[in-house]
N, C-alpha and C positions, 0 to 999 in steps of 0.2 A: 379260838379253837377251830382247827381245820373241819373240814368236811369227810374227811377219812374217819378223824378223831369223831366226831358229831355221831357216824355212823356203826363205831365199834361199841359208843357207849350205849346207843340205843338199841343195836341189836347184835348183843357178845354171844361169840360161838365158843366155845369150848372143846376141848380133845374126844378124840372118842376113844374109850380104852377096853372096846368088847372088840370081841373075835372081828378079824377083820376078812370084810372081802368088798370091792368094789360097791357091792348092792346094801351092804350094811353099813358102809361108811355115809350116802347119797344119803337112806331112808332116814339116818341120826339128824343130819343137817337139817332135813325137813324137818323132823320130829322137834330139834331146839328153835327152829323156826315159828312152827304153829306155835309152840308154847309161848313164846316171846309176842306174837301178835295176840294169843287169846290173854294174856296178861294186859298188853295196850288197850285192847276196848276193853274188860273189865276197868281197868282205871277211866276210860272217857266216860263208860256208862256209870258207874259209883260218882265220878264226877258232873253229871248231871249235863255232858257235852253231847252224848247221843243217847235217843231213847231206850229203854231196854228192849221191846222189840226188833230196833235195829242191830242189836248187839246181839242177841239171841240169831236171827238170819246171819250176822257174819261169821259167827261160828261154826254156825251150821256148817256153811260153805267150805271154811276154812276146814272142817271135820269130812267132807267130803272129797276135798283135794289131798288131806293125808291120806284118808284110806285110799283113796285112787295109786297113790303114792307106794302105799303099800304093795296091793295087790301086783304093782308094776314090777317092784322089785326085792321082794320078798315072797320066798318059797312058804308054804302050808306045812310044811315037814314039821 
């Protein structure tokens, strides 16, 4: 299995099929991103690979890079 292959199946993006405009297309990707990584540590931490603590701060994190995300390019309207 190549390393393209290795990388689509770890971390699959999909279409976006809401209103488009530049800033909504950016914030999806993120959005299927974070989901995709807060799925990864839930399995490492159910798997008993990192603490739940540490799983809880990567979240966190990850939870404050989307919103940042947000605020960056999505209007309040």
């Amino acid at each position: 299995m190549s390393d393209t292959d290795k990388d689509r199946f770890l971390n699959p993006m999909f279409g976006y099929r809401g209103e488009f405009t530049p800033e909504n297309l950016a914030f999806n990707a993120n959005l299927q991103e974070f989901a995709n990584r807060i799925s990864l540590i839930c399995a490492l931490e159910t798997g008993g690979k990192i603490p739940p603590m540490e799983a809880y701060k990567q979240i966190k994190d990850l939870w404050a890079e989307l919103d940042r995300s947000r605020k960056n390019l999505l209007s309040d309207d």
